[in-house]
N, C-alpha and C positions, 0 to 999 in steps of 0.2 A: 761525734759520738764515740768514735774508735779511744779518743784521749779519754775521755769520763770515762770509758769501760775500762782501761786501763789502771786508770787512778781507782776505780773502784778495786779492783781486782789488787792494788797492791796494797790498796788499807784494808784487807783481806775479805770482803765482801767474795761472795763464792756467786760467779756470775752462769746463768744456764743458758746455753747455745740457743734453745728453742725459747726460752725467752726474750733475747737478742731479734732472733726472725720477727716478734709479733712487733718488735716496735722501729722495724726496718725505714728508712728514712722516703722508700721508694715504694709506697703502698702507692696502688693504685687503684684496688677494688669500688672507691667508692667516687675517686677523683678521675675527673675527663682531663686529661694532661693536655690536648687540644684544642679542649673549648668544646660547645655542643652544637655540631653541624646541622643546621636546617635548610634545605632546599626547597622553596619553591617555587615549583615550574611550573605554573600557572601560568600564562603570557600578559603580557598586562590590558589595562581594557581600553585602553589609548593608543594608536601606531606611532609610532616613535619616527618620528621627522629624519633623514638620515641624508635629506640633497639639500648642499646650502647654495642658495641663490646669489648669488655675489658676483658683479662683474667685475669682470676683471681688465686693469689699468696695466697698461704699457707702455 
């Protein structure tokens, strides 16, 4: 962006600072730059198996 305001500016295009701001490369207002975080902590409706049975070979 910096280069085209430049090359504008020296084929005499008369460039406005506050117009520059509106069209900044790092808007963020309307974009989730993370993504959109959903948690839910509901526990589930099944117990989740957590001991494994396996004998064990020696």
């Amino acid at each position: 962006m910096t280069e085209v305001v430049n090359q504008l500016v020296a084929e005499g295009w008369t460039v406005d600072p506050d117009d520059l701001a509106t069209i900044s490369p790092y808007i963020r207002e309307n974009i989730r730059r993370f993504g959109e975080w959903v948690l839910d902590t509901t526990p589930p409706e099944q117990t989740v198996t957590t001991r494994l049975d396996v004998a064990l070979i020696n």
